[in-house]
BAPADO-971610 format. One line per 10 residues: for each residue x, y, z of N, C-alpha, C. Coordinates in pm, whole numbers, plus 32768, in hexadecimal, padded with zeros to 4 digits. Each point is the difference from the previous one (the first is absolute). Layout:
X Y Z X Y Z X Y Z; ... .
//
This chain:
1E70 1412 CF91 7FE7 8088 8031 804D 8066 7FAE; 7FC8 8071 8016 806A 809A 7FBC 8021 8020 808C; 8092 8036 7FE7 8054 8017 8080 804F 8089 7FDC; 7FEE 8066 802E 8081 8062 8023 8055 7FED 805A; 8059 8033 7FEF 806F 7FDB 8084 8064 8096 7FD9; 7FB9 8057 8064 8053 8079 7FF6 8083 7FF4 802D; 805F 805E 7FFA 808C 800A 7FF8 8051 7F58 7FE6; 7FCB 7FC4 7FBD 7FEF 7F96 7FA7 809E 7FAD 7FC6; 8038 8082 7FFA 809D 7FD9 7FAF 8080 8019 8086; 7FAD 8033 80BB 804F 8002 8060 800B 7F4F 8017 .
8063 7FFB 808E 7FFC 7F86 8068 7F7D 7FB5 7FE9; 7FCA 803F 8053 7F60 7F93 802E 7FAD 7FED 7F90; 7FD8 8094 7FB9 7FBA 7FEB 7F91 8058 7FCC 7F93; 803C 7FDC 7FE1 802A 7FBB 7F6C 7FF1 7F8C 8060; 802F 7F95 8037 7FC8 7F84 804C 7F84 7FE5 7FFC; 7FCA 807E 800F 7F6A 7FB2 801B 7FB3 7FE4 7F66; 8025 805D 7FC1 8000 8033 7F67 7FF6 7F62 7F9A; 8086 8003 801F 8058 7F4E 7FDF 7F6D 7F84 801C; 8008 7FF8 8088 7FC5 7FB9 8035 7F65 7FF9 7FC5; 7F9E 8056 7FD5 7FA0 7FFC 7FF0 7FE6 7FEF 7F50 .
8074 8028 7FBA 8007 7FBD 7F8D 8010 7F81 7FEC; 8076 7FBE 8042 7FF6 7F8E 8024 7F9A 7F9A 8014; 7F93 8011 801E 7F9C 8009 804B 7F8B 7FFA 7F96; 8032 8025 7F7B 7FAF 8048 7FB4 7F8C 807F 7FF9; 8018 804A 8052 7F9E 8059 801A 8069 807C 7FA5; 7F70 8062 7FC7 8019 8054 7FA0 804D 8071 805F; 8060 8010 7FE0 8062 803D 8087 803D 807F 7F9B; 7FD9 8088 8071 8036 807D 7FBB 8060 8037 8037; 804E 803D 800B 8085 803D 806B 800F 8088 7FD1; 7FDE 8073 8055 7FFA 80A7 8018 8083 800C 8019 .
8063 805D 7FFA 8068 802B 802B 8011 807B 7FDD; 8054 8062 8041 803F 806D 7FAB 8093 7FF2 7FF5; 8041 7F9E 8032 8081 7FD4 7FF8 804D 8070 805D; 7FCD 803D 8036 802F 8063 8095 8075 7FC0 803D; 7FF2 7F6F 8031 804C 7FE0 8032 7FD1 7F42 7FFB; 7FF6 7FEF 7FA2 7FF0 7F66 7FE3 806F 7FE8 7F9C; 8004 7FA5 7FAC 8061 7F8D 7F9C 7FCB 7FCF 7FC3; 7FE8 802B 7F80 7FF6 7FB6 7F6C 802D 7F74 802B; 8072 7FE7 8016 8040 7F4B 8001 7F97 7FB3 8061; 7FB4 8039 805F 7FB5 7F9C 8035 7F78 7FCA 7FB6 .
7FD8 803C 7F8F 7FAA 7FDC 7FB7 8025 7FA8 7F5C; 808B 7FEB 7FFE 7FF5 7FD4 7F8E 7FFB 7F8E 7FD9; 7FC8 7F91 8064 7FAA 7F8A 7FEA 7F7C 800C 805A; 7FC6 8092 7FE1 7F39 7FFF 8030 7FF2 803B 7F3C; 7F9B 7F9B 7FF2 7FF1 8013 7F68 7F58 8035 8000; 7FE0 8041 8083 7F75 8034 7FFF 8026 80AF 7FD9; 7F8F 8060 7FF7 800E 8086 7FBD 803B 806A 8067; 8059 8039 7FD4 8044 8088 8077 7FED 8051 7FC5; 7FC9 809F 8056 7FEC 806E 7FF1 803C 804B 803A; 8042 803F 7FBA 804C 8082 8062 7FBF 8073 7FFC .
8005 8033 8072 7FC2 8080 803C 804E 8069 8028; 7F92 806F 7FEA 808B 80A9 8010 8032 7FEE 8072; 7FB0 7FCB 8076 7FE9 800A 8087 7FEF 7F96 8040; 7FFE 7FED 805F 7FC1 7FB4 806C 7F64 800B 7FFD; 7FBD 8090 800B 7F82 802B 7FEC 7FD4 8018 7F7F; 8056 7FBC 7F8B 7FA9 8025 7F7C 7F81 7F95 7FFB; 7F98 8015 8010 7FC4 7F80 7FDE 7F8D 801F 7FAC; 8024 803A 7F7C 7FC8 800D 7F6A 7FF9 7F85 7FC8; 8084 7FDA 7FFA 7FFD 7F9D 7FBE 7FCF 7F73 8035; 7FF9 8002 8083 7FDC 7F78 8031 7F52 8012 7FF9 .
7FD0 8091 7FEF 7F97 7FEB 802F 7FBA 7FFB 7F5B; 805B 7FF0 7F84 7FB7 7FDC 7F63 800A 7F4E 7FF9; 8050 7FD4 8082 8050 7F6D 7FEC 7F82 7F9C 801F; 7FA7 8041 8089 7FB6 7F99 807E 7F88 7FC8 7F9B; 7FC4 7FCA 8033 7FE0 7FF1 8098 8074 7F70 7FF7; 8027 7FF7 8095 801F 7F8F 8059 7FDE 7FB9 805C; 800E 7F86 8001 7FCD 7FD1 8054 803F 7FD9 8089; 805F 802B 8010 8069 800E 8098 806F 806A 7FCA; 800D 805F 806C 805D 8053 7FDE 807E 7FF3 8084; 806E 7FCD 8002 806F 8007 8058 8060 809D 800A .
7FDA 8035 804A 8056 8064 802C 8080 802E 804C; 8065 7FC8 7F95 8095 8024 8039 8031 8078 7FC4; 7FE4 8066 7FBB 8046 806C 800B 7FEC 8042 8063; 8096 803E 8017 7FF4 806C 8065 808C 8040 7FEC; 7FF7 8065 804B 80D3 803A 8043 7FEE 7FB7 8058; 8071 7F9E 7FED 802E 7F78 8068 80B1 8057 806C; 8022 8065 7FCE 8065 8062 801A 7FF6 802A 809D; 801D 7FC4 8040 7FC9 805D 80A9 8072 8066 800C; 8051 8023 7FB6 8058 805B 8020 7FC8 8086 7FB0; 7F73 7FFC 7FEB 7FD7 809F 7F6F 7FAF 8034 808E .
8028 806A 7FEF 7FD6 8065 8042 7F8D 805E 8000; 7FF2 7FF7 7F6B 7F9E 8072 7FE7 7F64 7FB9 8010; 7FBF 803D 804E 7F8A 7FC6 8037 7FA1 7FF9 7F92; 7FF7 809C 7F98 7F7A 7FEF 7FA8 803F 7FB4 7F9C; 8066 7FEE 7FF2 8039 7F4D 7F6F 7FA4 7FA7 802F; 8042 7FFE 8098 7FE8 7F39 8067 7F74 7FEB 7FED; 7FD1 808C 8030 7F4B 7FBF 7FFB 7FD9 8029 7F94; 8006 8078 7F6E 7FC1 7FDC 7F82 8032 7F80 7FB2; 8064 7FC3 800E 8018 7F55 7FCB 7FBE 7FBD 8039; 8035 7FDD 80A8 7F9C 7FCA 8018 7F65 7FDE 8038 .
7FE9 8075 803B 7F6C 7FFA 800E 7F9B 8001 7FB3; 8025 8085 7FA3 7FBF 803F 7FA3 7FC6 7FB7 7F61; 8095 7FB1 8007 7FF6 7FA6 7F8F 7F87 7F66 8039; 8025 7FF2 806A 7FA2 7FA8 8030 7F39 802E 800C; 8009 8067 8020 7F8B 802E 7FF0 7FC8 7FFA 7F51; 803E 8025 7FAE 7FD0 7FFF 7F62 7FD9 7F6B 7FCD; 807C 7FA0 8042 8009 7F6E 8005 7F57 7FE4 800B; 8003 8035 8094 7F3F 7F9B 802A 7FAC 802E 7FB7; 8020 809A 7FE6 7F73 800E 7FB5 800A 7FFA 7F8C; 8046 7FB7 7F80 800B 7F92 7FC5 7FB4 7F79 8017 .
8043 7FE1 8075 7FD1 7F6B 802C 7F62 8014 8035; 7FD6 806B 8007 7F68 7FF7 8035 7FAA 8008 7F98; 8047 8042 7F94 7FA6 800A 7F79 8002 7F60 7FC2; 806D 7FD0 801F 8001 7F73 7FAE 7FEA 7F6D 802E; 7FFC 8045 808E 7FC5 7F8B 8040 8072 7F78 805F; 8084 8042 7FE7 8064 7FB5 8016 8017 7FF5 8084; 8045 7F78 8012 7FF7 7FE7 8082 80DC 8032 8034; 802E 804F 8062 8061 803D 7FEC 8062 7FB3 809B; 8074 800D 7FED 8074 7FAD 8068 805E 8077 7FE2; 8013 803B 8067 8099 8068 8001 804C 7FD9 806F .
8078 803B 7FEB 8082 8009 802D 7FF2 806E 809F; 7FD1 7FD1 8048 8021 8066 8083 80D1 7FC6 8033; 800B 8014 8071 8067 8007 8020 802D 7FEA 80B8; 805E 7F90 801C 7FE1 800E 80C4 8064 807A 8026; 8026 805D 7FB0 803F 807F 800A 7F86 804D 8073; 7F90 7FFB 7FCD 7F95 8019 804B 8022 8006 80AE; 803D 7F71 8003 8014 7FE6 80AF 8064 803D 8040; 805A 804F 7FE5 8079 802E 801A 8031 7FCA 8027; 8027 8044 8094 8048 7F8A 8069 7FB5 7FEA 8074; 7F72 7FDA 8000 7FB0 7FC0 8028 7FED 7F9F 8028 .
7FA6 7FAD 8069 801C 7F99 8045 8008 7F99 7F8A; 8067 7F75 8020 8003 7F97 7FBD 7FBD 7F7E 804D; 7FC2 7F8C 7FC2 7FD6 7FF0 7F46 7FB6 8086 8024; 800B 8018 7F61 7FA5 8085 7FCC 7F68 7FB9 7FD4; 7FAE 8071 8055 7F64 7F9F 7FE3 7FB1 808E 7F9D; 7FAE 7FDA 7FB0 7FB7 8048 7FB1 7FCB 8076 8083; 7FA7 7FEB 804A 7FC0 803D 8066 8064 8045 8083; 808F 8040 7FC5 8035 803D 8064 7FFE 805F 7FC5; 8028 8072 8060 8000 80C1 7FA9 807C 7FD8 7FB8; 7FB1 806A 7F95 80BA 8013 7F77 8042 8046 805B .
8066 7FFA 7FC1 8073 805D 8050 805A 800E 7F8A; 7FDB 8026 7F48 8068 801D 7F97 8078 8072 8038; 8072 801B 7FDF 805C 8018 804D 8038 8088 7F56; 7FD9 7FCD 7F96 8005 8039 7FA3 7FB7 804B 7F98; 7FD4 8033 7F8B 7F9F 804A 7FC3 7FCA 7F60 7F9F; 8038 7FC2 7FDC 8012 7F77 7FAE 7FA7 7FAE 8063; 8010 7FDE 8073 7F9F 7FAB 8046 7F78 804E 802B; 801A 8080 8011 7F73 807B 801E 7F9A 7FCF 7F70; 8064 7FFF 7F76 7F96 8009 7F8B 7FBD 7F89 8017; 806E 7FA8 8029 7FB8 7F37 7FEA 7F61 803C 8091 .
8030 8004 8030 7F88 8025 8063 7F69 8055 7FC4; 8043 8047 7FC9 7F9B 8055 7FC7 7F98 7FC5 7F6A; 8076 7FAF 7FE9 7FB5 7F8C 7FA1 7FA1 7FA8 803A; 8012 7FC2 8097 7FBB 7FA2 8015 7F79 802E 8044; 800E 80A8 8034 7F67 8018 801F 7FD9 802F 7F8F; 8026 8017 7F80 7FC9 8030 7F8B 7FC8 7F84 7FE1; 804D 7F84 7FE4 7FCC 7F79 7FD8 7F65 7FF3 804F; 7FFD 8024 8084 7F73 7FF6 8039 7FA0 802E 7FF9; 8006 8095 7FDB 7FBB 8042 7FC2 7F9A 7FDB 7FB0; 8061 7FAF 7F99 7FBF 7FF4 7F62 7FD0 7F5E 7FF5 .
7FF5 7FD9 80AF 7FFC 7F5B 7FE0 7F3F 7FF1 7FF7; 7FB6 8089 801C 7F99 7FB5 7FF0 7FAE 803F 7F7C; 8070 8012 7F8B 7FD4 8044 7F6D 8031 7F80 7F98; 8071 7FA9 8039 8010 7F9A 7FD3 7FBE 7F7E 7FD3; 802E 7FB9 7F90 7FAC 7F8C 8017 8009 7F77 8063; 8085 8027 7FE8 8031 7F91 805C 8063 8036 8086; 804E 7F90 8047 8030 803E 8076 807C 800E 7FC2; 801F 807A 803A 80A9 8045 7FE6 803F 7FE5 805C; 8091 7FD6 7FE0 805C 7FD0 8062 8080 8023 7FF9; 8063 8051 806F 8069 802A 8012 8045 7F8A 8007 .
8079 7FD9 800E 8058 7FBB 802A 8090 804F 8039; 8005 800F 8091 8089 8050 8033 808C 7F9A 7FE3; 803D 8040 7FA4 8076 7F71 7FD9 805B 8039 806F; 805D 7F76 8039 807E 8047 8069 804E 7FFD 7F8D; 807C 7FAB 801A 8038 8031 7FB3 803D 7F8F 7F9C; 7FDC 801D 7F7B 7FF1 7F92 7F8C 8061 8017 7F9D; 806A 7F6B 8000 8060 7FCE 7FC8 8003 7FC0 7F8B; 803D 7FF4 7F9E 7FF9 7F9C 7FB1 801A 802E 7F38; 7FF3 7FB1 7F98 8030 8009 7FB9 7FA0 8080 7FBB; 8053 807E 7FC1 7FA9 8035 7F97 800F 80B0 8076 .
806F 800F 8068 7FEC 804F 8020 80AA 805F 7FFE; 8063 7FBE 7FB5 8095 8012 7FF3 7FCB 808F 7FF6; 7F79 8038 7F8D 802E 80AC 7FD0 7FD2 8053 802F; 800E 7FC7 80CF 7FBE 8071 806A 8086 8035 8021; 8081 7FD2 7FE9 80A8 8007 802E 7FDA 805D 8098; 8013 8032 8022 8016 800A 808F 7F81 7FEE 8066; 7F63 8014 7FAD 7F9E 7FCB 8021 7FD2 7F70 8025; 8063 7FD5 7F98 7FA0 7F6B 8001 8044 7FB3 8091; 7FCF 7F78 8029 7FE9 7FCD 806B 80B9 800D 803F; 8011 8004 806E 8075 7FED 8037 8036 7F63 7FED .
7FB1 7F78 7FD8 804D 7FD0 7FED 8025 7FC2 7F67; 7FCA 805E 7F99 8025 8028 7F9B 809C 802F 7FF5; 7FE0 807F 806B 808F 8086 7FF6 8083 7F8C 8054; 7FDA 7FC8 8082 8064 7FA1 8017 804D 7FB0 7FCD; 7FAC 7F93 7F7F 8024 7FB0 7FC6 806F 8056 7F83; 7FAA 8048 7FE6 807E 8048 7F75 805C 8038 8069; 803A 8041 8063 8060 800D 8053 8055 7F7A 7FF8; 7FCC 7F77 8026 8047 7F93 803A 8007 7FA3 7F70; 7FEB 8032 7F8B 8022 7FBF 7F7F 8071 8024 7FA7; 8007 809A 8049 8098 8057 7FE7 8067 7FFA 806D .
7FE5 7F77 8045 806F 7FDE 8079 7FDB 8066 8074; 7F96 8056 8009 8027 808F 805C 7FED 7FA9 8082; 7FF9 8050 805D 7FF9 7FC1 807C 7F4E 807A 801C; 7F7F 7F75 8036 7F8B 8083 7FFB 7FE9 8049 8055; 7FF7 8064 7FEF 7FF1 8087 804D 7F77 7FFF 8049; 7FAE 8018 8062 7FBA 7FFE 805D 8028 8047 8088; 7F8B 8024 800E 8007 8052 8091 7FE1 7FCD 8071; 8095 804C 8090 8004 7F99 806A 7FA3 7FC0 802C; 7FE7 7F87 8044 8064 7F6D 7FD5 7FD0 7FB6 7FD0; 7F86 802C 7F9A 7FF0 7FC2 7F90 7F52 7FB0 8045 .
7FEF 8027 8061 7F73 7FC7 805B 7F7B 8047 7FEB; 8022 8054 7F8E 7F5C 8023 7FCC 7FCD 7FAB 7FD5; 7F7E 7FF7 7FF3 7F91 7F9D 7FE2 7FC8 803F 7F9B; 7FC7 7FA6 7FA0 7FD2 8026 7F7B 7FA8 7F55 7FE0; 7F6C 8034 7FE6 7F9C 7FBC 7FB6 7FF1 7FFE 7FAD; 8092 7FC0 7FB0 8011 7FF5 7F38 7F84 7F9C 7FFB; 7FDB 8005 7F6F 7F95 7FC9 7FEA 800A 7FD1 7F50; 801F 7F78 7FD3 8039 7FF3 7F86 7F88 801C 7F72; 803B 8026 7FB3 7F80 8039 7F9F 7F97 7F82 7FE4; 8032 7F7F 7FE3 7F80 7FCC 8008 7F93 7FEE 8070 .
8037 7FFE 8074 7F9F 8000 8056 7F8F 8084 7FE2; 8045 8083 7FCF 7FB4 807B 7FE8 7FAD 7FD4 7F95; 801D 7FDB 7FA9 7F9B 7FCE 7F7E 7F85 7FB5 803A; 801D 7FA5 806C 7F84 7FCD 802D 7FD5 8030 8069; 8029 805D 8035 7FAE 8084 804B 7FA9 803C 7FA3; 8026 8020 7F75 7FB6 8062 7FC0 7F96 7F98 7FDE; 8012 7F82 7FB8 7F84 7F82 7FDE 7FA3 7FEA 806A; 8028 8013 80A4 7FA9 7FFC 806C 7FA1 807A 800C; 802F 8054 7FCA 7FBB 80A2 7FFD 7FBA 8000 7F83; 7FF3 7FDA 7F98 7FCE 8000 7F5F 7F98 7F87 8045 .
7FDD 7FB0 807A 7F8B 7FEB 8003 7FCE 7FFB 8051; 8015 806E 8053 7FD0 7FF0 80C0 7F7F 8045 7FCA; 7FAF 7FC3 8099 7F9A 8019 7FF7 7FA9 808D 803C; 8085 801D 8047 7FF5 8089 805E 8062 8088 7FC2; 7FCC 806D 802B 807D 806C 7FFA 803B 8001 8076; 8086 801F 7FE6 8047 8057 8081 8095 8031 7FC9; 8063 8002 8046 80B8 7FD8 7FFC 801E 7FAE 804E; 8032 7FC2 7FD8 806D 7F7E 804F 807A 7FF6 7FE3; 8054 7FC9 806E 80A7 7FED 7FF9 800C 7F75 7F7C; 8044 802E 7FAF 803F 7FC8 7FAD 80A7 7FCD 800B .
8018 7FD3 8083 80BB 7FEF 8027 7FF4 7F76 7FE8; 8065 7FB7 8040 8031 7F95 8032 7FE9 7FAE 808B; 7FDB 8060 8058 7FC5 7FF2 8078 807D 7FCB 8069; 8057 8017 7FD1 8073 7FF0 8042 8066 808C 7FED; 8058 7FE7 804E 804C 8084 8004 80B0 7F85 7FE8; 8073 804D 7FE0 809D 7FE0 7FE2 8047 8077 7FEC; 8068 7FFD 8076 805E 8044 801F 805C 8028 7F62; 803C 8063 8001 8076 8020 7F95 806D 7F58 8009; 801B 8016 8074 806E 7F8D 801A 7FC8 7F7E 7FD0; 7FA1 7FD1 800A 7FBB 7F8C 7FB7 7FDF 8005 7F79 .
7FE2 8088 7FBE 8003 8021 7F71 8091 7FBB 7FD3; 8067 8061 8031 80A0 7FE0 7FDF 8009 7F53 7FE4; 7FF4 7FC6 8073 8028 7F62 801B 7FBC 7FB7 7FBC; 7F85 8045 7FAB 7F99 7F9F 7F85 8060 8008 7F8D; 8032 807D 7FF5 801A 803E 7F99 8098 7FCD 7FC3; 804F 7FE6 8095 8078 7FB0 7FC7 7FCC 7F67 7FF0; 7FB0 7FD0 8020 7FEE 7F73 7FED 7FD9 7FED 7F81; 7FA7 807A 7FC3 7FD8 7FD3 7F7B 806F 8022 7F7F; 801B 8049 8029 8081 803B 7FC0 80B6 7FB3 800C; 7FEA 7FA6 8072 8068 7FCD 8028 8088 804D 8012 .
7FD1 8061 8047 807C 8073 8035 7FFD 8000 8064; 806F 806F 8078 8009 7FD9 8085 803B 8096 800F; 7F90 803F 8007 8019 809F 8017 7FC8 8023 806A; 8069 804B 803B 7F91 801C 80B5 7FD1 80B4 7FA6; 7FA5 8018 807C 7FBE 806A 7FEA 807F 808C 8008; 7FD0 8062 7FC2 8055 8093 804F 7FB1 8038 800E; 7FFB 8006 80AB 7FA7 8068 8050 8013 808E 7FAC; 7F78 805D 8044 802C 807C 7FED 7F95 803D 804E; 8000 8094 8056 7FA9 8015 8050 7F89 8043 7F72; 7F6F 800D 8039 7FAA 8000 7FC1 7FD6 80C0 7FED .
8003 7FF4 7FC3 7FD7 80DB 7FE2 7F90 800E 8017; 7F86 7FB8 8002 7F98 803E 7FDF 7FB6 7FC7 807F; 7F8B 8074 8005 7FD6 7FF1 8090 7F63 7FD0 8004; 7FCF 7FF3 7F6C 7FA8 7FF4 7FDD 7FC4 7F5D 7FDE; 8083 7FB3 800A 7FEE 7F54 7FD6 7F9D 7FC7 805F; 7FEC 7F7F 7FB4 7FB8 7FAF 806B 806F 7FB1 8020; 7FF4 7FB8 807B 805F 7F72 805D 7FCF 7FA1 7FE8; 7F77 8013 7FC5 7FE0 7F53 8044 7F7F 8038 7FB7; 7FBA 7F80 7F83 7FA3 8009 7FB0 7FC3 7F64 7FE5; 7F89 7FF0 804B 7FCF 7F7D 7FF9 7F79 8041 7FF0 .
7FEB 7F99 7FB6 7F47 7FE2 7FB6 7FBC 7F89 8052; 7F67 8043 802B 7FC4 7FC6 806E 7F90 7FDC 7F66; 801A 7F7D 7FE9 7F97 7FCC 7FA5 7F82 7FAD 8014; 7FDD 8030 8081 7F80 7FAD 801B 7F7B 804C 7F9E; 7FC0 806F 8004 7FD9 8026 7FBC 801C 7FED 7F6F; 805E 7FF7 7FAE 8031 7FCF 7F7F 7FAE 7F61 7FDA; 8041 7FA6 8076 7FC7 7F9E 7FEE 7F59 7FBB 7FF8; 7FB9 806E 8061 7F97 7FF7 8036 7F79 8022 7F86; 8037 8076 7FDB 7FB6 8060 7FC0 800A 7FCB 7F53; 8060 801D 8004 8055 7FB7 7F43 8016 7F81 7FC5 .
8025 7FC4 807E 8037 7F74 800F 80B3 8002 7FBE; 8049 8074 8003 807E 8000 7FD3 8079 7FC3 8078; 8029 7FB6 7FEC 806B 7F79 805D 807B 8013 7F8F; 8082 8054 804C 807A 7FE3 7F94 8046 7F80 7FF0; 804D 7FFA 7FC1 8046 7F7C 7FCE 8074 7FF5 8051; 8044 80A4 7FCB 80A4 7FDE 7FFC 8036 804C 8078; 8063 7FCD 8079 8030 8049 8032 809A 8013 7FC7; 8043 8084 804E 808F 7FF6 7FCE 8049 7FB7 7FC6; 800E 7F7F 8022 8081 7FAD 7FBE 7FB3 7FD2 7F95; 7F85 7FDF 7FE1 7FE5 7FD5 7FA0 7FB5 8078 7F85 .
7FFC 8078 8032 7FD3 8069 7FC0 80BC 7FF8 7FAB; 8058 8012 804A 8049 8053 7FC4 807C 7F7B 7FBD; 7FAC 7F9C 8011 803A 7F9C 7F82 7FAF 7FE9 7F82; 7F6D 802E 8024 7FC4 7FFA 7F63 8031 8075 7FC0; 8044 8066 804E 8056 807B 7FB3 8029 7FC6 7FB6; 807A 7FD7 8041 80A5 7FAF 8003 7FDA 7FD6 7F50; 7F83 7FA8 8019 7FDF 7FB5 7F8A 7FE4 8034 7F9B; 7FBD 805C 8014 7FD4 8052 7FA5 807A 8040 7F6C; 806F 7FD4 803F 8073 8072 7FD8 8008 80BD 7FDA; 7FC4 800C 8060 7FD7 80BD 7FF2 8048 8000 80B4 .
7FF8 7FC0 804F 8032 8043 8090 8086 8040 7FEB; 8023 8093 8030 8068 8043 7FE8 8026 8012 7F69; 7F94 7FE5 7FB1 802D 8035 7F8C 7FCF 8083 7FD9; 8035 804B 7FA7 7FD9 8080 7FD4 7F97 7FED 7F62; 7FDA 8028 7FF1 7F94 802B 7F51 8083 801C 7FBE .
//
């Protein structure tokens, strides 16, 4: 196959990037280096293009046609404020995306987000009201009725994937973005003692990057459109993050509480994957302890670029 894989040189997209070269498929990677890392591409030996923008797509559109286009750029930033940035990156740029992909016939998989669910009932099911809490989960929203829009100009079925929240090697150059048990581990590798907010009993549906890679392979050939939860389907406390984290690490650091500032978090984030499974056929692999020892293995957990 010919493959784009926008924002290509971030987290998810350079993985998937990797992976589909691997694979041997003629694999292209878009970036504007906004907020991605050169170092995560320098064993993908397929073609990178850098772009003015997020929305330049001159050049991708002298590159096509393709034959699957993966859509991970975006402002991944929930702390930007300015509304016409959030939605001309990401909506806007997504709109130029399809109608690309409608001229060429490509069949397309993007990056939605369970930011979408706020703090909404748990498991989180595709078919409950959004409740985005931010301008960053409003755009992911606004992407996925745009995605519907354009699903019957397509050739094939277009498919969102809402990631919770995805761990793993190739994401050190998000530093205060990237996964919390990324930011933990480099805390508890400099002896610190990890910081978390009281008493450490939030719930979080980490979800390890390979399992995401074969979320996106379940979506590159479903037979239907829609969005589906892309998590783990399980939820783990901070305090159970910590107690993986000294085991793999072989340290014995208790947590340091701290009360929480923001009023806007979620408590408790679980992925209701019946639909995932049903529709896609996507079943994850890895839960916690074994997500965050193929880190371990990896030698990138708590490391910096």
């Amino acid at each position: 196959m010919r493959v784009l894989v926008t924002g290509g040189a971030g987290f998810i997209g350079s993985n998937l990037a990797r992976q589909w070269v691997s694979e041997g498929h003629d694999t292209v990677v878009a970036d504007d280096f906004s907020s991605a890392h050169w170092t995560n591409l320098i064993s993908f030996t397929g073609d990178v293009v850098t772009l003015d923008s997020v929305g330049d797509l001159l050049p991708l559109s002298k590159l096509g046609p393709f034959d699957v286009i993966f859509h991970e750029a975006s402002i991944t930033d929930t702390t930007v404020l300015d509304q016409r940035k959030m939605m001309q990156n990401n909506v806007e740029a997504f709109r130029g995306l399809l109608d690309l992909a409608v001229g060429w016939g490509s069949r397309v998989v993007w990056a939605s987000s369970c930011s979408i669910y706020g703090q909404g009932a748990v498991p989180m099911k595709e078919s409950q009201p959004p409740q985005p809490l931010n301008v960053y989960a409003y755009s992911k929203l606004a992407m996925e009725r745009l995605a519907d829009r354009y699903r019957s100009r397509l050739g094939h079925p277009i498919v969102g994937l809402r990631y919770s929240n995805v761990y793993g090697p190739g994401e050190a150059h998000k530093a205060k973005f990237a996964s919390m048990i990324h930011q933990l581990a480099i805390q508890m590798r400099a002896g610190k003692q990890p910081r978390i907010f009281f008493q450490g009993q939030q719930r979080r549906d980490f979800v390890y990057i390979a399992d995401v890679i074969e979320a996106n392979r379940a979506a590159m050939t479903s037979e239907v459109s829609g969005v589906f939860n892309a998590g783990a389907g399980n939820a783990w406390s901070f305090n159970e993050v910590v107690a993986e984290l000294n085991r793999v690490l072989k340290t014995d650091l208790q947590p340091d509480y701290f009360e929480n500032p923001y009023s806007f978090t979620q408590d408790w984030t679980q992925t209701d994957l019946t639909a995932a499974r049903e529709k896609i056929g996507y079943a994850p692999l890895y839960d916690l302890a074994k997500g965050i020892e193929a880190y371990f293995a990896s030698g990138t957990l708590g490391i910096s670029p």
